[in-house]
N, C-alpha and C positions, 0 to 999 in steps of 0.2 A: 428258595423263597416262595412263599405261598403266592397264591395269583389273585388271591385279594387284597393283597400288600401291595400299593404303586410303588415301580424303582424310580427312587429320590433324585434319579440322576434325569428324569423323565416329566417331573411336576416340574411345569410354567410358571415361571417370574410372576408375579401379577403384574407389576411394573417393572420395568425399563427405561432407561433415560439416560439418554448420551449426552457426555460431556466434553469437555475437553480437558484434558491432566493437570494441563497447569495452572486453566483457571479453579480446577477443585483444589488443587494443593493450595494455592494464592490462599482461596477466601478461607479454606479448613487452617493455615497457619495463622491467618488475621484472628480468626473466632478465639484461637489456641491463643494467641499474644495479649488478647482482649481480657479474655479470662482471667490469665495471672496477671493481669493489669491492674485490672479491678477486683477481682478473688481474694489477692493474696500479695503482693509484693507491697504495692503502695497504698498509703495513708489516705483518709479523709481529711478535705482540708478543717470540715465544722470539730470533729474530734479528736484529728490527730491519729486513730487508731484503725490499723488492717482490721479486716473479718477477723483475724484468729484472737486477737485482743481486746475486740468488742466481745465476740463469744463467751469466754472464761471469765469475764465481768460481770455479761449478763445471767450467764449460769449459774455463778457465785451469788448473785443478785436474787436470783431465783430459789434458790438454793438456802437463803438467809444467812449465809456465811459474807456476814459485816464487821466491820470494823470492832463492835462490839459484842459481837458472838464468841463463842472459844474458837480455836484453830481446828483446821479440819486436815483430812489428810489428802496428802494433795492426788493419790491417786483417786480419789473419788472423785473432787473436782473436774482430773483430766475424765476420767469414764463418762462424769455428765455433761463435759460439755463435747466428749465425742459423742457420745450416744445421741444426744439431743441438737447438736447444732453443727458440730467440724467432725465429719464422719473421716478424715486425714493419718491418721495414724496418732498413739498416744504421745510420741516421740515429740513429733514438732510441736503438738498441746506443753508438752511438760516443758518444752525449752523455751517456749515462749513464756510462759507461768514462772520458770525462774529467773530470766533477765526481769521480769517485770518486779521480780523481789531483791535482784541486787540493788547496794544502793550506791556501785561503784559505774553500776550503768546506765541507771534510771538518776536524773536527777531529781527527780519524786517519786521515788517507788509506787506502783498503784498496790501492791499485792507486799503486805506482812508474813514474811515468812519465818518459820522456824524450824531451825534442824539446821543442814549443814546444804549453803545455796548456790556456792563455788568460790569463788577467791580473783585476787586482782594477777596470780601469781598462773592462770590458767585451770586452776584445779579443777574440774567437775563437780558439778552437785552429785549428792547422794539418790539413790535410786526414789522414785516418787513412794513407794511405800514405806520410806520413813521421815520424810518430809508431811511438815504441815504449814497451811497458809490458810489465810484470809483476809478479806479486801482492805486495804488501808484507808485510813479516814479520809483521807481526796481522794481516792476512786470512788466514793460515795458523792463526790459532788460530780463526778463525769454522768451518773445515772439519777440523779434528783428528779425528781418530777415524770420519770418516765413513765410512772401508771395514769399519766392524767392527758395522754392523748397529745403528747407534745412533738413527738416523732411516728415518722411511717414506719409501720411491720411488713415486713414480708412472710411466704410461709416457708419454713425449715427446707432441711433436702428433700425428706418423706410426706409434708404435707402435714405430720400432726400436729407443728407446735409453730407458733409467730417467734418471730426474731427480730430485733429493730435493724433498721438501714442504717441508723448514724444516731448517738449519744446523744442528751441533751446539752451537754459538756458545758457548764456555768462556768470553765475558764479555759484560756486558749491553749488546748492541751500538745496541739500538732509545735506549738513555738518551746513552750514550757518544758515537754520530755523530748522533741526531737524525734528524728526517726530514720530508717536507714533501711535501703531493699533495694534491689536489682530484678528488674522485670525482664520484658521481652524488648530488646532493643534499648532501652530505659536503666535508670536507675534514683534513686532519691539520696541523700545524706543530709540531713536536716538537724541542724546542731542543738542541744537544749540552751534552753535559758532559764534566769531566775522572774519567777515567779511573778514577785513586787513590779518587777521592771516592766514585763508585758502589759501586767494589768493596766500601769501607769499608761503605755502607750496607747491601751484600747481606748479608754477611758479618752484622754489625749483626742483619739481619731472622732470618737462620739461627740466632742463638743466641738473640732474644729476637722469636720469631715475635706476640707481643704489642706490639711497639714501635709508638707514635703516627708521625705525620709529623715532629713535632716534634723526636719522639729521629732519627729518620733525619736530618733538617733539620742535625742537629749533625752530619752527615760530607757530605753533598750541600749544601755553601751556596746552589747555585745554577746554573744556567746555564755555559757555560765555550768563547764563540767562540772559533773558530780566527781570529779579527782583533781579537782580545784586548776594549777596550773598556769601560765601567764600567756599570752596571746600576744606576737609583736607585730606592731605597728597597728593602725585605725581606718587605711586605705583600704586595705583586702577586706578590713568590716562592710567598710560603704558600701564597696562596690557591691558583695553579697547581697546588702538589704536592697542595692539601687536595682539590679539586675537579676538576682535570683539564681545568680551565681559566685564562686568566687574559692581561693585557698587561701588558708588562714595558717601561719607560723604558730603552731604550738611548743610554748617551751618549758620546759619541767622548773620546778623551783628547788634552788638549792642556795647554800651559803660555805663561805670558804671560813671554817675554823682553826685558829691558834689550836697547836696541838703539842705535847707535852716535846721537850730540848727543843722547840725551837721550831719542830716541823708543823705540816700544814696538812688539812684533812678538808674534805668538800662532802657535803652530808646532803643529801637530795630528798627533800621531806612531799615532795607531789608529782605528780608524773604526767605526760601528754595522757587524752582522753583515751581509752581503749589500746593501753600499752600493756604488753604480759611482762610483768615484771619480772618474775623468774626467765625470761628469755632478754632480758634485758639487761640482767646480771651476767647473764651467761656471756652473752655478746660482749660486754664490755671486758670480760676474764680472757676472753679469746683472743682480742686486739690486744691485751696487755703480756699475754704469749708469745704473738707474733710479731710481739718490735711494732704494730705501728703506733702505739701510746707511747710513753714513754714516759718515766716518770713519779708511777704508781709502785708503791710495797704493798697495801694489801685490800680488799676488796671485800665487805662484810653488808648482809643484809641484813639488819637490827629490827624490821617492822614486823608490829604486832598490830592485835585490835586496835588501837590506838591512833593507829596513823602509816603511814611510809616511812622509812628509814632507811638507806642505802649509806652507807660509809666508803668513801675511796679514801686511803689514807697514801700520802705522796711521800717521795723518800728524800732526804735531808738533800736541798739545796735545787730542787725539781721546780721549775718555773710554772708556776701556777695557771698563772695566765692561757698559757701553752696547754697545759693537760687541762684545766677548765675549757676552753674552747674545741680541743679535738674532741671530746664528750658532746660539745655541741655539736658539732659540725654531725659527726655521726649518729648519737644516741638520744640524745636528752632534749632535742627538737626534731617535730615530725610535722607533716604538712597533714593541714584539715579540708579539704574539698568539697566544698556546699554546694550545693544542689537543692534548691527548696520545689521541689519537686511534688507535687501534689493532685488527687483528683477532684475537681470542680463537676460538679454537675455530669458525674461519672464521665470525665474526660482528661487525661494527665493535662497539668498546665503547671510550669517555671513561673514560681511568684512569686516580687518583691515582700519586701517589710511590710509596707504598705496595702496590697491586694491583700497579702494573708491573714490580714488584721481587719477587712474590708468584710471579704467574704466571711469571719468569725462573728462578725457584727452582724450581719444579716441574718447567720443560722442563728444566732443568739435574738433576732427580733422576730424569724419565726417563730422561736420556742417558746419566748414570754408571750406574744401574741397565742399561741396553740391555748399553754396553759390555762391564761385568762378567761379565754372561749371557755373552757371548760370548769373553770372555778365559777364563774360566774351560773354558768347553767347550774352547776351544786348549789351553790346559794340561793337561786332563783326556785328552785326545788323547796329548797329547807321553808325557805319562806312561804314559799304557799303554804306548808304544812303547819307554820306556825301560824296563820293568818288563820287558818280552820280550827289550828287547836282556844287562840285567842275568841273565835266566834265562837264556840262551843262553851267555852266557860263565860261567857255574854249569857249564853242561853242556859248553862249548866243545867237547873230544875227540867226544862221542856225536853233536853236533848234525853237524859236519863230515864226519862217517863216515857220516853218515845222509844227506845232500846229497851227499855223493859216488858215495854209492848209485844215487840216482834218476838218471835218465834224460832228466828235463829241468825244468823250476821249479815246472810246474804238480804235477808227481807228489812234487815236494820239501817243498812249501807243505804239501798234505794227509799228507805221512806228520808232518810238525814237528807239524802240530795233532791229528793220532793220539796219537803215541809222548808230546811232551810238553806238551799242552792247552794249545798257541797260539791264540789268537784268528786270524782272518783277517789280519787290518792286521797283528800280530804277525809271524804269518810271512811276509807280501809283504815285509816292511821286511828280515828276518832273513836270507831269501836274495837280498835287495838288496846285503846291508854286501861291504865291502870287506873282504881277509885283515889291512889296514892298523889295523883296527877293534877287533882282538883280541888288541892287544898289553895289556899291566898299566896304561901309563900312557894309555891311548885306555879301559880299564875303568873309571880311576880318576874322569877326566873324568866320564861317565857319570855316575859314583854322585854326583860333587859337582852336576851338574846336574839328576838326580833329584832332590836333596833343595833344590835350589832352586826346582825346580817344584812340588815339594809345599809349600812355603812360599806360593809364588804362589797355588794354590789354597786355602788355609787363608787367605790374607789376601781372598782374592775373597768365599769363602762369609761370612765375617766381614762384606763392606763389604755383600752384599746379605740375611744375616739381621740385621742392626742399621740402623735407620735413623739413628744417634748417627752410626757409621761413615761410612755415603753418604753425610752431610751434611759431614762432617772432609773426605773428600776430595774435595767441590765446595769449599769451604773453604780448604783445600791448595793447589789447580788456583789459586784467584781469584788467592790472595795471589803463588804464581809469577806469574801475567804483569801482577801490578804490580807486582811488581818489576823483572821486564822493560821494562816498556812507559810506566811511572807517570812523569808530569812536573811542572811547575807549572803553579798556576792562572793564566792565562791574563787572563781576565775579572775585573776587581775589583767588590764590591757598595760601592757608596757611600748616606748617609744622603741625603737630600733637604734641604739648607740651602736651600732657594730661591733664585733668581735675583734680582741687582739688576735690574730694569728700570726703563725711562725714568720711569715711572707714580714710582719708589722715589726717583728725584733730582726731582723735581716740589714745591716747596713746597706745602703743606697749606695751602691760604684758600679764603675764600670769595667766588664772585666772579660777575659779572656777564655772561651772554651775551644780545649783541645778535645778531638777524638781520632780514635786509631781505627785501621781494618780490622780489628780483633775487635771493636767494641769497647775501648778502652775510652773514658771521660773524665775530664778534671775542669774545674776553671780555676786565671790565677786572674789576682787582680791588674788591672793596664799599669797602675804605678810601682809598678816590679818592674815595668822594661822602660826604660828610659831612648831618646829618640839616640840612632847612632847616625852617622855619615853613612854615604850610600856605597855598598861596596864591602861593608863588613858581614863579618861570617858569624855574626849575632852572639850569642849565647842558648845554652840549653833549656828547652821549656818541656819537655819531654822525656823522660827515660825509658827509651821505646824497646820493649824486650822483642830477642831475635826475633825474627819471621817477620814480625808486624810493623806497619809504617802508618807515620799519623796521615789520615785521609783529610781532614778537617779542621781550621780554624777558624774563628770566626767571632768578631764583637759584639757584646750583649752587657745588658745592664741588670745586676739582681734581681731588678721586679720586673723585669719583662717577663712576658709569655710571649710563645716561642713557635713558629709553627715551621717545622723541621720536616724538607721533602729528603726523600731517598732517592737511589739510584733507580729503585724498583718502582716508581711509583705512586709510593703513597707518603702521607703526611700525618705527623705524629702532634699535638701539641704538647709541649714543656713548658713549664716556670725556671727560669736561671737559677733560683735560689734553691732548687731541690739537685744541681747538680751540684757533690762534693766539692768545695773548695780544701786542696794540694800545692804544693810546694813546686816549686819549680824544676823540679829533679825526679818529683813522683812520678810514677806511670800511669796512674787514674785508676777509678775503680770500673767494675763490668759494670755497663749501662742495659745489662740487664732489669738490673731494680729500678732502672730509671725511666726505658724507653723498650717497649716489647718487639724488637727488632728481631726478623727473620735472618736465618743464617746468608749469608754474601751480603747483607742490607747494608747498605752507608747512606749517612746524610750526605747529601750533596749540595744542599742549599738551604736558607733560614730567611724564615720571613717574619721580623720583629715585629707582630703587632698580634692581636686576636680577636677583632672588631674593625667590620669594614665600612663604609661610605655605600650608601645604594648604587653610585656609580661607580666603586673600582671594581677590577678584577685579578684575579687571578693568574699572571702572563706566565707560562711554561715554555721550556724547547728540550728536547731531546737530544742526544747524542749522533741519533740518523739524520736532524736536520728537521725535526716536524715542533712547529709550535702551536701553543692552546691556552686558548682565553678561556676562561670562565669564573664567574660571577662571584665575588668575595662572598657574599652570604652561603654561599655552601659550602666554607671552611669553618662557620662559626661554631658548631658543635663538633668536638673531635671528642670517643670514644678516648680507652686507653689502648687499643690495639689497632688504633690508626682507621686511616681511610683511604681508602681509592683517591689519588689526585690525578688519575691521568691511566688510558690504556696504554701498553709499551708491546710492542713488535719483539718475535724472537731477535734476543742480539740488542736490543734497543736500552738505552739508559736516560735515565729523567737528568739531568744536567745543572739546571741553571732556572733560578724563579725571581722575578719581578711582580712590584704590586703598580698597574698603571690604571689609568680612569680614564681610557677612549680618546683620550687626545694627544698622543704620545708617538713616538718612532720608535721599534724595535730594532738596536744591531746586536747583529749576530758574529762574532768570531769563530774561527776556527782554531783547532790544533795548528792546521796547516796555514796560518797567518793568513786566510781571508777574512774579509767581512760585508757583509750587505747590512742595510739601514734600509726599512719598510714603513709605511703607515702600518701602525698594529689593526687598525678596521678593515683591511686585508684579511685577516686572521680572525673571522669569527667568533661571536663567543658560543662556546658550546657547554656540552654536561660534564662532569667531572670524570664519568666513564669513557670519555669520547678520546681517540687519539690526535688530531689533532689535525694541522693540516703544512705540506711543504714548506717551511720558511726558505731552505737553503738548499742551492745545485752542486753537492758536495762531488768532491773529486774522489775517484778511489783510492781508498785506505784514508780517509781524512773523514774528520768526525768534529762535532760542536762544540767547543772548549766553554764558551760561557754566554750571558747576554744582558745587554744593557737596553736601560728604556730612555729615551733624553727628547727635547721637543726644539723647534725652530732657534726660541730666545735662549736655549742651555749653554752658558758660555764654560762650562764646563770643556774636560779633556778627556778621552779615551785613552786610561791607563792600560796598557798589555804588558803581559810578564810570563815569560816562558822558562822550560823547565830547568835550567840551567841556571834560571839566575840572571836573565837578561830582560827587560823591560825599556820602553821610552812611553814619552808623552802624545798625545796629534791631535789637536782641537775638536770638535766633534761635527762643526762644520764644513772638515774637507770630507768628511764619510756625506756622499749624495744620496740622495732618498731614490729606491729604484721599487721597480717591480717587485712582490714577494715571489720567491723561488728562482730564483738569479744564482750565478755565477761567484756575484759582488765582486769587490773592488781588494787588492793586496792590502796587505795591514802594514804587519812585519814579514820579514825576510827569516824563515825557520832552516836556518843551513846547520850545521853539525856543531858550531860555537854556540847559538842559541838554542836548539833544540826545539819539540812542541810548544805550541801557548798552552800554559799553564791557567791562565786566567786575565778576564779583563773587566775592569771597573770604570766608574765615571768619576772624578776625582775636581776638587776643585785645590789650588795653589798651598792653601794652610793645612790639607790636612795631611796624616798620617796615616803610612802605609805599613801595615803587617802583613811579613810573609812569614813561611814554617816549612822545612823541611822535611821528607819523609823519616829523615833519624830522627828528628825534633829539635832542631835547632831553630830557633825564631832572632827575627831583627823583627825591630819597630826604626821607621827612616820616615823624614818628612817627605813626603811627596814633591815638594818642589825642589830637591836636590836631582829630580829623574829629568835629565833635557825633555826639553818639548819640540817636539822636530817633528816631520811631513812624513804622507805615510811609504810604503814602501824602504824602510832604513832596517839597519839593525836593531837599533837602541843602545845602552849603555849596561854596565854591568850595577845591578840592585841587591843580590845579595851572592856572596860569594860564596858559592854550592862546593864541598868538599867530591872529590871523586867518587863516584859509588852512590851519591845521594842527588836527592831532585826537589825542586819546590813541588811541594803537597798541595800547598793551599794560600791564599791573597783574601786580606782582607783590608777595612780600610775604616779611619776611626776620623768621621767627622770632627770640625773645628769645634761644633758647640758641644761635642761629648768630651770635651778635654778638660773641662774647668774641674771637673769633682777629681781627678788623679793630679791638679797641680801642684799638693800637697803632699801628695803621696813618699813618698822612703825609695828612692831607684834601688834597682839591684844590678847592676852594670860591670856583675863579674865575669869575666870569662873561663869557661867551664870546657873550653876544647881541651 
């Protein structure tokens, strides 16, 4: 390296400046967040329209590509308005340029396009050099007035050319087309409307700047796609316009047609907003594949230019109802999530119906006020000139004779404003006219458009000393280009009658689910088993193949939802009516398809309901003796692969679940016939991960058979039933309230005739007790046939367990669930 060359690793900084990391990262992410705030994601609230939308406007604008010019081609457009304004890539120009020419997404197209501009079905536009556009006749009213100093300019990226900050936009274009961006942290989704309706409301806000959302509400119904569609219910409207938030139920429109022998076809002529239709067909082909439609023969999409057209054709004898609704449920209603999200005063702000129609009024009173100012100065101009050209022909002979004098313009100019006290501009104009100028009827002219201009000017000062004024002719403006531009509503609002679903054709009973170790599920109805004497060896409810034994029975009513713990922990929700209803002989089908149960997994307990009380919870106990409260509301959303109800210990099993509300006793039984009774507020409420805490001072080898919740006044009885077939009754107030994590008190006597507890329940005199065998054998007996005797006894024999087999499971069918099976058909054959 030469030695008159400095090594670059040797030239000083000129500056230096220490920071700290995290505050440069901080404020360099703000600047960055800031930027595509205001750059590029989100809207102007005055025009509705990003920088990139305003650009291609004003390009196009500049450009003279109008509504009534011919089409151009659109890669020029993007060139000019990248070269000159969005230095961004042509990419994002052109996609912006073509949504702005669908008219399945613009509910006002701003941009006429032609050529091929994409489809509702997903398809791509054609490449920009064989497309052509140009501005549609309401994009020309977004730029009206803009040469007359109505809006501020900025300068470009480079400095050579003005760009405007914000449209003059003569109608509220941010409500009217909508908008939709995701910034930094942020996002907007800003639904369109019709056209008439807005205006109505602005108009509306102008004379009664007092008006609620409510009064607006009565000219803005609502929402207004460009893919038409129906909107259900009016609440989720409110709230959007009250809050500036909100989801809206979009639902397609279709009709059920008579179709030829008899069958039925459902033809879908409109769709949610921003639905691909071709993946919408698709979807619905694929559920009609996979069994979970059912119903449908063939599936045809018939739409052309014309319109929408989707054909489901249903096959002879297919409940309409039913395949119209699963359509619904999955396909043909989508949720709309408003966000009217906008920048004020270059600052994002959430804004009601109301504010957004507030702040449009204002840029709209600046813009007619800007104008004004500047019309009037033109007029103010014109006038002088005509007041000189009018003295001139006053003077006509002296003015001529005096310009013929001079010698050349400049000596003519100064003597006119000597001799007769022309202004400058007066006399440039005056030795400008033509001799043609001077005749009576070129005078006459003159004087009548004198006093036309004074008229103009008299009406100008008028619109900007009366704010009544400026406000009439933004008022004026609106109602012209709804006249213009104004159509029909598009989108209808419809009520929410609710949906038939399958759950709504489902008979109402009450009925019985069996499940196996194997995973095996059936329900039969209760008025299949009829009550026996206590002591019988039931009949078959089960065909339980080798190896497997039923784990579970348990009372449920069709429409219940179902929230089904396992031995492992966690808890599943069901609906009764999706479990196969079987014969009393069947062996069920794999609950597989029904419940995504890990291998070893058994239900081991049901909790009928799926919506809690702010004070219940959730009471657990375990098989080692540990119990856990926690909070019904974190059962209320259950996935379909279940959830965590509780941590479990190697060796540890989830047992037995209670719904109590803080004011309750927990007793806990065992295999080994004890039981302790505790306040459950002993037993903290904890998180649904948590394991839980000691209820019980378990003996070795003895483990937690089951547990009840009962209170002071429970005149109720502690039913126990162990595995043989032996149970009795014992009040619930000789179980004493002790300490948690105790010893407890003898229940039953578990000797070699009775065996383990199987199970214990709270039972009151009327009702009905189901047990079930692990071959499957069930009795249904009234409960008050079981003595009611002190604790520490045998009990009596409840159902007569064949050798080799065990009670599986105890349930118990309340007095007031018995009325809908009084009717029922018994089936009281014996099957041994």
């Amino acid at each position: 390296m030469s030695s008159d060359v400095p090594d670059p690793t040797d030239i000083e900084a000129r500056t230096v400046e220490n920071v700290r990391i995290e505050e440069e990262m901080e404020q360099s992410y703000i600047d960055y967040a800031m930027s595509v705030i205001a750059g590029r994601a989100l809207p102007r609230v005055e025009d509705g329209l990003k920088p990139v939308h305003r650009r291609i406007l004003y390009a196009m604008h500049e450009m003279g590509v109008t509504s009534g010019s011919s089409h151009r081609k659109s890669s020029s457009i993007v060139g000019e308005t990248m070269g000159d304004f969005h230095p961004h890539g042509d990419s994002a120009i052109y996609d912006t340029l073509v949504r702005m020419a669908q008219d399945f997404s613009m509910r006002y197209p701003l941009v006429d396009g032609q050529g091929n501009f994409g489809s509702m079905d997903g398809d791509p536009p054609a490449a920009q050099r064989y497309t052509e556009a140009r501005m549609a006749a309401i994009a020309e009213e977004l730029l009206e007035d803009i040469d007359k100093d109505t809006v501020d300019f900025s300068s470009n990226y480079d400095d050579r050319l003005q760009e405007p900050d914000v449209l003059p936009a003569a109608f509220p274009n941010l409500l009217v087309n909508g908008s939709s961006g995701i910034a930094v942290g942020m996002s907007t989704n800003i639904p369109p409307h019709n056209l008439g309706e807005v205006i109505d409301a602005t108009i509306e806000l102008i004379d009664n700047p007092d008006a609620t959302v409510e009064e607006l509400m009565e000219h803005v119904k609502g929402p207004d796609f460009p893919t038409g569609a129906n909107i259900v219910g009016r609440d989720a409207i409110y709230k959007a316009y009250k809050t500036g938030r909100g989801r809206l139920r979009v639902r397609a429109e279709f009709e059920v047609e008579e179709w030829k022998s008899g069958r039925e076809r459902i033809v879908i002529t409109e769709l949610p907003f921003q639905t691909n239709k071709a993946r919408l067909v698709e979807r619905i082909a694929d559920d009609v594949n996979e069994g979970e439609i059912d119903g449908i023969s063939d599936l045809r999409d018939e739409s052309d230019r014309d319109g929408v057209r989707i054909v489901v054709e249903l096959k002879r004898g297919a409940n309409t109802e039913i395949v119209k609704n699963r359509l619904l449920e999955n396909h043909l209603e989508r949720t709309f999530g408003i966000i009217n999200l906008a920048l004020v005063d270059g600052q994002p702000r959430v804004l009601s119906l109301k504010e957004t129609l507030e702040e449009y009024v204002a840029h709209r009173r600046e813009v007619v006020r800007r104008r004004s100012e500047y019309d009037l100065e033109e007029a103010e101009d014109r006038a002088h000139i005509l007041e000189g050209r009018l003295k001139a022909l006053d003077n006509v002979d002296d003015v001529v004779e005096l310009i013929r004098n001079c010698e050349n313009r400049t000596e003519a100019k100064e003597a006119l404003q000597t001799e007769f006290d022309f202004s400058s501009d007066q006399a440039d104009h005056i030795v400008r006219m033509q001799l043609g100028s001077l005749t009576s009827m070129e005078a006459a002219e003159i004087e009548a458009e004198y006093e036309e201009v004074q008229a103009e000017i008299e009406r100008l000062r008028t619109i900007l000393e009366s704010e009544e004024e400026l406000l009439g002719v933004i008022k004026e403006e609106l109602r012209e280009i709804d006249a213009e531009y104004d159509d029909d509503r598009r989108t209808s609002i419809i009520e929410d009658e609710g949906t038939v679903t399958h759950e709504d054709l489902i008979p109402e009973e009450e009925v019985f689910v069996v499940m196996t170790e194997d995973d095996y599920v059936k329900r039969m109805p209760i008025s299949r088993f009829d009550p026996q004497g206590r002591g019988g060896k039931g009949i078959i409810g089960a065909d339980v193949k080798e190896g497997d034994r039923v784990s579970a029975v348990f009372r449920a009513n069709t429409h219940d939802y179902l929230l089904c713990f396992t031995n492992q922990g966690k808890v599943y929700r069901l609906k009764t009516y999706e479990i196969p209803e079987m014969g009393r002989t069947a062996r069920g089908k794999s609950a597989v398809n029904i419940l995504d149960l890990d291998d070893g997994e058994e239900i081991t307990a049901v909790v009928d309901t799926d919506t809690f009380d702010d004070d219940e919870f959730v009471t657990m106990v375990t098989k080692h003796g540990y119990v856990k409260r926690t909070a019904g509301e974190e059962f209320e959303r259950i996935q379909s692969n279940g959830k965590i109800a509780a941590s479990l210990e190697d060796g540890d099993a989830l047992v037995d679940v209670e719904v109590t509300d803080g004011t309750t006793d927990l007793v806990i039984a065992t295999e080994g016939g004890m039981t302790i009774r505790f306040d459950e507020t002993e037993a903290r409420a904890m998180g649904r991960t948590a394991r839980g805490v000691n209820g019980i001072d378990l003996e070795a080898g003895d483990a937690v058979a089951g547990l009840v919740a009962t209170d002071e006044e429970d005149g109720r009885a502690l039913l126990t039933v162990t595995q043989n077939g032996y149970g009795k009754r014992t009040v619930l107030s000789e179980y004493r309230t002790q300490s948690r994590y105790g010893k407890g008190l003898i229940d039953i006597k578990t000797d070699e005739r009775n065996g383990p507890v199987t199970a214990v329940k709270a039972v009151d005199d009327d009702d009905h007790l189901v047990l079930m065998s692990e071959n499957g054998q069930i009795v249904r007996t009234r409960v008050d046939e079981v003595s009611t005797v002190g604790r520490n006894t045998k009990g009596v024999i409840v159902m007569d367990v064949e050798a080799g087999d065990a009670v599986a499971s105890v349930d118990t069918i309340p007095a007031a669930s018995m009325a809908a099976d009084e009717d029922g058909d018994a089936d009281t054959s014996d099957d041994d």
